[in-house]
C-alpha positions in Angstrom: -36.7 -28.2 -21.7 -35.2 -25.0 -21.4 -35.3 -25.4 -17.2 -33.9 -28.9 -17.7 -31.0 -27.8 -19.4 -30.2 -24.3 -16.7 -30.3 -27.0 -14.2 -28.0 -29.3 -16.0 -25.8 -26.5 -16.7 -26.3 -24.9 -12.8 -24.3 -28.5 -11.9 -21.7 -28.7 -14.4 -20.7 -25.1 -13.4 -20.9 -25.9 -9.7 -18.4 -29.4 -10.3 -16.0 -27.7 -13.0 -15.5 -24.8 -10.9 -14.9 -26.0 -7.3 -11.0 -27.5 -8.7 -10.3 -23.6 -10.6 -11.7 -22.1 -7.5 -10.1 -24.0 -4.5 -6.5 -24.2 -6.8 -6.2 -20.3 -7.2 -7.2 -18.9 -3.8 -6.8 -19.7 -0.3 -9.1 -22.2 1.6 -10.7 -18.9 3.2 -11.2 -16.8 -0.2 -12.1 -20.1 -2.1 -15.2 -20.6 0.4 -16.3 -17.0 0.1 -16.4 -17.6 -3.8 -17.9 -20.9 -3.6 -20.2 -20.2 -1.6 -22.7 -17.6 -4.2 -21.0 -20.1 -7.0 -23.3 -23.1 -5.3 -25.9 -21.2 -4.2 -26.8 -19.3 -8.0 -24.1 -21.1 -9.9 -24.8 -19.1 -13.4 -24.9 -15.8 -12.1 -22.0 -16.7 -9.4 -19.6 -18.2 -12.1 -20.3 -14.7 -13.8 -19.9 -12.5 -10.9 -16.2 -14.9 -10.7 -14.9 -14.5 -14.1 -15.6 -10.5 -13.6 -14.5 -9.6 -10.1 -11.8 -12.6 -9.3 -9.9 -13.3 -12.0 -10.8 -10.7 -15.1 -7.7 -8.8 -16.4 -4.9 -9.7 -13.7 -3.2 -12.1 -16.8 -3.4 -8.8 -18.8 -1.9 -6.6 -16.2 0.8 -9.1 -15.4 1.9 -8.9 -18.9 2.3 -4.9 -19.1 4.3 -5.3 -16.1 6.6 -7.5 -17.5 6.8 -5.9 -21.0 7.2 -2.1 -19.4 10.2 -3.4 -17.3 11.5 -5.4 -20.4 11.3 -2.0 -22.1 13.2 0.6 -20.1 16.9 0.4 -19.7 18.5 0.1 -16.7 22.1 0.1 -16.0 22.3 -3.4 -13.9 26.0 -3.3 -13.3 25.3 -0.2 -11.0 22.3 -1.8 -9.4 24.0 -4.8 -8.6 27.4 -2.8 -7.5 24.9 -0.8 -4.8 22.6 -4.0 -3.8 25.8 -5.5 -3.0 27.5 -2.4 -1.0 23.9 -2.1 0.5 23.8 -6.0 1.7 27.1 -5.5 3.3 25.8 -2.6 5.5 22.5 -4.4 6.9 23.1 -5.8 10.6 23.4 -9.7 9.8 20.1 -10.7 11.7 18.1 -8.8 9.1 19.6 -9.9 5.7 17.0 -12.8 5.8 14.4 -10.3 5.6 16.4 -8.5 2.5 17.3 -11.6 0.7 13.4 -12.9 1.0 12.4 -9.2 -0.3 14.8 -9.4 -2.8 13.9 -12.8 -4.0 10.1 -11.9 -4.0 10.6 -8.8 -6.2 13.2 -10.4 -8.2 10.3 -12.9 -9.2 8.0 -9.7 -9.7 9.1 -8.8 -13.5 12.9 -6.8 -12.6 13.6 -6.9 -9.3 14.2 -4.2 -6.5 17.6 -4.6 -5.2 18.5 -3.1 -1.7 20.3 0.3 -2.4 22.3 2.6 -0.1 23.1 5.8 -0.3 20.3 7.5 0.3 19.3 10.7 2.3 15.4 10.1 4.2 13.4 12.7 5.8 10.2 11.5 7.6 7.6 14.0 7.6 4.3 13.4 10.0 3.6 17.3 10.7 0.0 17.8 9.0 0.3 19.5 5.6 4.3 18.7 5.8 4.0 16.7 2.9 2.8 19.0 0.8 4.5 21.7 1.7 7.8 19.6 0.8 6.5 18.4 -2.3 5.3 21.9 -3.7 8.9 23.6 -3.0 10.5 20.3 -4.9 8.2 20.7 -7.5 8.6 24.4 -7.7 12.2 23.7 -7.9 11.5 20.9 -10.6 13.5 21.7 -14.1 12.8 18.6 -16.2 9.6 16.6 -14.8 7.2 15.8 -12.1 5.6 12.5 -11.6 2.7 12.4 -9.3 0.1 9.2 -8.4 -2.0 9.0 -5.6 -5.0 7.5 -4.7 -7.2 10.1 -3.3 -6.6 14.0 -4.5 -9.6 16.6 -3.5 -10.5 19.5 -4.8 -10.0 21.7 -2.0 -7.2 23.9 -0.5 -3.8 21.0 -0.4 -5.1 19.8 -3.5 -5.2 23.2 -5.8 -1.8 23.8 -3.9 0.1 20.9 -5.5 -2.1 21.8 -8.9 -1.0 25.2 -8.8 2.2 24.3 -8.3 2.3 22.1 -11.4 1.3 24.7 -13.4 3.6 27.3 -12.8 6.2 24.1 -13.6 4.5 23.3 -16.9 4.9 26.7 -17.9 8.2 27.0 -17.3 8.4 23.5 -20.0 8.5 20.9 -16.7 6.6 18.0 -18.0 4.1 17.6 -15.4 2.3 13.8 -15.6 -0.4 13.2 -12.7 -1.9 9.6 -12.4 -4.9 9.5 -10.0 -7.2 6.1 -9.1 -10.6 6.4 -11.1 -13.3 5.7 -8.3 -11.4 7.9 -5.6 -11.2 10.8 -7.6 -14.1 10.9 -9.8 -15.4 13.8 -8.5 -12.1 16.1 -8.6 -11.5 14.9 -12.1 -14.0 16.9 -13.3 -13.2 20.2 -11.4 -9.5 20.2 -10.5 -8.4 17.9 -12.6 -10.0 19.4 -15.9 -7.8 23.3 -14.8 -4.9 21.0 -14.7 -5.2 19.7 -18.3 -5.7 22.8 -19.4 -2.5 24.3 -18.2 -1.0 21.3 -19.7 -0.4 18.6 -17.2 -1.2 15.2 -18.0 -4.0 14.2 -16.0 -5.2 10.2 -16.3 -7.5 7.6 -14.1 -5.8 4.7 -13.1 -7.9 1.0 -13.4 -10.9 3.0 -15.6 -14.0 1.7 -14.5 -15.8 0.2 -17.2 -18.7 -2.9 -17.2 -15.2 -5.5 -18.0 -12.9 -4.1 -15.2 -12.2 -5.3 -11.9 -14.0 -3.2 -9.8 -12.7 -4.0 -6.3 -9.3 -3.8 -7.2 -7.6 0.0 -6.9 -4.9 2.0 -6.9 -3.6 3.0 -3.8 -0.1 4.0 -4.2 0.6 7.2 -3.0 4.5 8.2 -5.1 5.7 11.5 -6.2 9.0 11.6 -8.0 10.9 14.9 -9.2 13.4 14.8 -12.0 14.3 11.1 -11.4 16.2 12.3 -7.7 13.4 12.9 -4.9 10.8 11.1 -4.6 8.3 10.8 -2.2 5.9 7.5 -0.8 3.9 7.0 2.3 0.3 7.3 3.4 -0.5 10.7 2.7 -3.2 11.2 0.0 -3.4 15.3 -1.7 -5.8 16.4 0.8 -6.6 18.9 3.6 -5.0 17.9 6.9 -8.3 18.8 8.9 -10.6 16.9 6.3 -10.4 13.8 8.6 -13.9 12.7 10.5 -15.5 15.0 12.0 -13.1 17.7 11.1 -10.6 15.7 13.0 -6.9 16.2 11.6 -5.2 13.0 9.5 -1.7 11.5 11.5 0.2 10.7 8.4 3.7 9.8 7.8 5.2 10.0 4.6 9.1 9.1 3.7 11.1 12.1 1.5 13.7 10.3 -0.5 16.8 11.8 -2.1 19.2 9.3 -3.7 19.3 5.9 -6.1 15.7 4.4 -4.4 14.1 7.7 -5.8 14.6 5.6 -9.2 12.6 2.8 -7.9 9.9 4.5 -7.2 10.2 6.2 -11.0 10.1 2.5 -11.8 6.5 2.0 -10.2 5.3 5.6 -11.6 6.2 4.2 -15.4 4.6 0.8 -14.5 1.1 2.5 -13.8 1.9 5.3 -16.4 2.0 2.8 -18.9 -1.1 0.5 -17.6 -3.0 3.5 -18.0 -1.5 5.1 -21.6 0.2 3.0 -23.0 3.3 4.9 -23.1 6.4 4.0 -22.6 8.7 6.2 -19.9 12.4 6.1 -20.5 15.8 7.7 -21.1 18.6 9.4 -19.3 15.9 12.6 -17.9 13.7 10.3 -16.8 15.9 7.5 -14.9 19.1 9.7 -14.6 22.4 8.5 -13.0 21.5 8.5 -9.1 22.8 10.8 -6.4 24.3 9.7 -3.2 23.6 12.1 -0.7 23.4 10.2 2.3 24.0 6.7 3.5 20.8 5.2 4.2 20.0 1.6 3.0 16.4 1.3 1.7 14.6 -1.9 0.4 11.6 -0.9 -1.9 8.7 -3.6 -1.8 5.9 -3.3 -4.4 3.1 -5.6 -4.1 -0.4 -5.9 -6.3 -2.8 -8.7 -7.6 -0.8 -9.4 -11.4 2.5 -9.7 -9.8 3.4 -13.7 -8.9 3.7 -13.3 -5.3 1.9 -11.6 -2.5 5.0 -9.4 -1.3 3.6 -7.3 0.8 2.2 -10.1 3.0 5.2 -12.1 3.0 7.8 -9.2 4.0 5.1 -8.2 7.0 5.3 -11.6 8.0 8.9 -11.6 7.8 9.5 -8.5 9.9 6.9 -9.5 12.8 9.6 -12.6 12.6 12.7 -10.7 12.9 11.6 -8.9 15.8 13.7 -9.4 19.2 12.2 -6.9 21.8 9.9 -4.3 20.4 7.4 -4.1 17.8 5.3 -0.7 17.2 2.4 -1.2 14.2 0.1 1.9 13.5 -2.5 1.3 10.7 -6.2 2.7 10.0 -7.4 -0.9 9.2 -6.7 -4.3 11.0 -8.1 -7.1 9.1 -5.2 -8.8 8.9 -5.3 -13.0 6.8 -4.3 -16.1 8.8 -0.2 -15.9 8.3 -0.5 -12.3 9.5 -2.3 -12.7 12.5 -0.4 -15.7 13.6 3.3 -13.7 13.1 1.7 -11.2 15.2 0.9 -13.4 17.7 4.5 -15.6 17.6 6.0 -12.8 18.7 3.9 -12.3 21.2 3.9 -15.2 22.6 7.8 -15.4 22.4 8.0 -12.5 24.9 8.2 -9.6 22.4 6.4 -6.5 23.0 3.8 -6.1 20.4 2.0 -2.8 20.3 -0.8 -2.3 17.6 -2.3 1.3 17.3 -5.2 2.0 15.2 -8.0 4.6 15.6 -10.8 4.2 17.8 -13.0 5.2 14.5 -11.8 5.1 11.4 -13.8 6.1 7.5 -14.5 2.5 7.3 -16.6 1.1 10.1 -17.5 -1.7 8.4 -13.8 -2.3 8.6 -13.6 -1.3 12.0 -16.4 -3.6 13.1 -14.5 -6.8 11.3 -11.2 -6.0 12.5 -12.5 -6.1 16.0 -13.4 -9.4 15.7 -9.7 -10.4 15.9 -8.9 -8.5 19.0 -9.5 -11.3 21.0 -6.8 -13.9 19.5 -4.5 -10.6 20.1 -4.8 -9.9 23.3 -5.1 -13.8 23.9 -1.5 -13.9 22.9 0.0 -10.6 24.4 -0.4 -8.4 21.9 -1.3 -4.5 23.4 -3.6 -2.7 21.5 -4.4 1.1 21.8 -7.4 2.8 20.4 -6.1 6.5 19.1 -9.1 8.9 19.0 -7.4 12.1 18.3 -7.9 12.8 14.7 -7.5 10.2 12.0 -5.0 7.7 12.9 -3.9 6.5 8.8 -0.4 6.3 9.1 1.0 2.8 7.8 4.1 2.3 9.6 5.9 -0.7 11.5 8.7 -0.7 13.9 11.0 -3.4 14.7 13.7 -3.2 17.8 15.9 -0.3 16.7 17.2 -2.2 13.4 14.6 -1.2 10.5 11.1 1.1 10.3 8.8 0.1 7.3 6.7 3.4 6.0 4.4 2.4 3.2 0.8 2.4 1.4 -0.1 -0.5 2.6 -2.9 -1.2 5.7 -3.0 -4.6 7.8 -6.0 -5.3 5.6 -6.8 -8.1 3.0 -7.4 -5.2 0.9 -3.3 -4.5 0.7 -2.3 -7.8 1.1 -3.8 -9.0 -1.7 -6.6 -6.7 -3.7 -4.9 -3.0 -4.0 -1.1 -2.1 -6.0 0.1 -1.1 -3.2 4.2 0.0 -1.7 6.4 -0.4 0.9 9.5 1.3 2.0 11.9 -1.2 4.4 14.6 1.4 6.0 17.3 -0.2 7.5 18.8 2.8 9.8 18.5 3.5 13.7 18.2 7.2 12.6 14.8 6.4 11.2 13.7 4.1 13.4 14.2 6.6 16.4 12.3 9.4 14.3 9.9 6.9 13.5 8.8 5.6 16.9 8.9 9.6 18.4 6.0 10.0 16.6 4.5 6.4 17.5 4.9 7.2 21.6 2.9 10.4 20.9 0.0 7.8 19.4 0.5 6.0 21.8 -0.2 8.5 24.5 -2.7 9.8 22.9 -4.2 6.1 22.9 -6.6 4.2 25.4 -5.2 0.8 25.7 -7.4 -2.1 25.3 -8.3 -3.6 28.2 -7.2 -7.3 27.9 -9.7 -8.6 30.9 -12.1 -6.4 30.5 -12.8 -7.2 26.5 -14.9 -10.6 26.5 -17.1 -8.9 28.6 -18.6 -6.5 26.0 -22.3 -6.5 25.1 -23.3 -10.2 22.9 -24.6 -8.0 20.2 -22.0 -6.0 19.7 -19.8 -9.3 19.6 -22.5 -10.9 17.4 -22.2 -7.6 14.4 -18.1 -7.8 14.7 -18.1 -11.4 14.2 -20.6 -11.5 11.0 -18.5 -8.7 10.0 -15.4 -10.7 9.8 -17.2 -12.9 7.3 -16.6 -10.3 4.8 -13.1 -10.1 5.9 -11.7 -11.5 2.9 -12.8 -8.5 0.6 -12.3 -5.8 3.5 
């Protein structure tokens, strides 16, 4: 009786959840989660309700109720949004107006704002060294979140340096994600909370969390004026494989989008304590000390649209002779891969640089299974062997540079909270691609003929790779 009735049940699963699966994900992710659904349809409908769907409802409602909570002066954000409009080169206001929509939708909205000063820093250890002097400097607070934060010698830097603020009364509030930084939690992050800094995990992992979604914002804001975003992690330079250095590129940000980025700090702060961030020392009237135009893009799993995915697509789109992409991971979802392609194909020149290696090589196996649809199409790409090649940056003509969290993985695009920074400003482009051309020449280019040729096995593992591609 008992086996009757687990079959009966087995089949009722399988036929009520093909319609809940196929109407919430794309035909790609609904077959990889129908596919264990049919298979074991009890533990499968389980392993669903935990890892697929479990808490994003939740988090969508703390993002809405922590923006509905802090006060914002919209008058001024709409005065700059519209000053900053007026100053993008009229090919690319799509591209704002589609960002703008998108994060409009996403609980608040991000407004394009001018008026901002940018440094891009790619030296190793630059970062940190920047960060420490603004936080040494800090007189009210210091907001840091970032994904990965070791316990080693860039790591008790920054630490140290947030102690000597707290003692001099600097509110000093670290958020860090729970699986990346278990370890240093223990060590590192312990000494910090006893000198008084706020230490907290971001997404706790507990038995009724979604486990395969993280944290992997990378945002540091001091006093509500500089602020900081990119793809460094708090980290050694020269922790990279093998000892290899990290290439990173990280965006220092003095002006009104420094707020913005406050805005995602206070999101996450309040996802993880419950408290609310607010007043005039926290979101303080903005400085204008320069004249850059800056679109901030956040994108994660509780927020209505997939942002990050849309804007990339976008800016493949806007392209006219030259695209540059560096990125650790290319795993890139259907509307991805095919703007890469279209611009390709329409005669633009479309270089992709990612490492030969990477800390992921089950990621690096799958995303070599795409290689030949690129290079089918036109598209260059180099293999960079120097180091760690992590930096998360685009490139488009001389108009804008986008310099974010986010990888050219299913992982950003649609799993991880992720950020991006669009920077409309031929000053930042021209930094931005001096420091692509030196990956580039430090790159072996993919040879186009020469690729089908490689061993069947080889081909054979990438390709069963790729199956996994929607949760790489």
């Amino acid at each position: 009786m008992f086996r009757l009735a687990y079959r009966l049940l087995g089949w009722l699963l399988r036929l009520a959840m093909v319609p809940v699966v196929a109407r919430r994900h794309t035909p790609a992710n609904a077959a990889a989660w129908l596919a264990p659904i049919v298979l074991l349809p009890v533990p499968g409908t389980v392993a669903y309700l935990l890892l697929a769907r479990l808490g994003l409802e939740r988090n969508a409602r703390k993002h809405r109720h922590v923006r509905d909570v802090i006060e914002r002066d919209d008058r001024l954000r709409e005065q700059a949004g519209h000053r900053a409009r007026l100053g993008v080169r009229r090919e690319q206001r799509d591209l704002v107006r589609l960002a703008e929509h998108l994060s409009t939708r996403q609980m608040g909205g991000f407004p394009i704002l001018d008026g901002n000063a940018v440094e891009l820093l790619a030296r190793p250890g630059e970062m940190v060294e920047r960060l420490v002097a603004d936080v040494d400097a800090a007189r009210h607070h210091a907001h840091l979140m970032f994904f990965i934060w070791k316990d080693d010698r860039a790591g008790r830097r920054v630490a140290q340096a947030l102690a000597r603020a707290a003692d001099r009364g600097v509110r000093c509030r670290v958020l860090v994600d729970a699986w990346a930084t278990r370890r240093m939690r223990a060590s590192l992050g312990a000494w910090m909370r006893e000198r008084g800094i706020a230490v907290h995990p971001m997404l706790a992992m507990h038995p009724l969390a979604r486990m395969d979604i993280r944290n992997h914002r990378k945002v540091a804001v001091v006093d509500g004026r500089v602020a900081y975003t990119g793809s460094t992690n708090i980290h050694d330079p020269g922790s990279g494989l093998d000892g290899g250095v990290w290439h990173q590129v990280s965006a220092r940000v003095h002006g009104p989008t420094a707020l913005q980025l406050q805005m995602l700090f206070a999101e996450d702060w309040f996802f993880a304590t419950g408290q609310v961030l607010d007043g005039p020392s926290v979101f303080p009237d903005p400085e204008r000390p320069g004249d850059v135009a800056i679109q901030t893009v956040p994108g994660g799993p509780s927020y209505p649209a997939h942002t990050v995915q849309h804007v990339l697509v976008q800016a493949f789109a806007e392209a006219q002779r030259q695209v540059v992409v560096t990125t650790p991971y290319l795993v890139p979802d259907e509307p991805v891969l095919l703007a890469l392609r279209l611009a390709a194909l329409r005669g633009v020149r479309v270089d992709v640089v990612l490492p030969t290696r990477s800390d992921r090589p089950l990621a690096d196996a799958a995303g070599r299974a795409y290689f030949q649809e690129l290079l089918d199409a036109g598209v260059r790409i180099h293999l960079h062997s120097q180091g760690l090649l992590h930096a998360k940056t685009i490139s488009v003509d001389r108009a804008f540079a986008v310099i974010g969290t986010a990888n050219l993985d299913r992982r950003s695009l649609y799993l991880n909270y992720e950020d991006l920074l669009v920077l409309y400003d031929s000053a930042c482009v021209d930094r931005l691609r001096t420091e692509q051309a030196r990956w580039l020449r430090q790159a072996r280019r993919v040879d186009a003929d020469a690729w089908p040729s490689r061993s069947r096995m080889r081909a054979y593992a990438e390709h069963t790779a790729k199956l996994l591609s929607p949760v790489l």
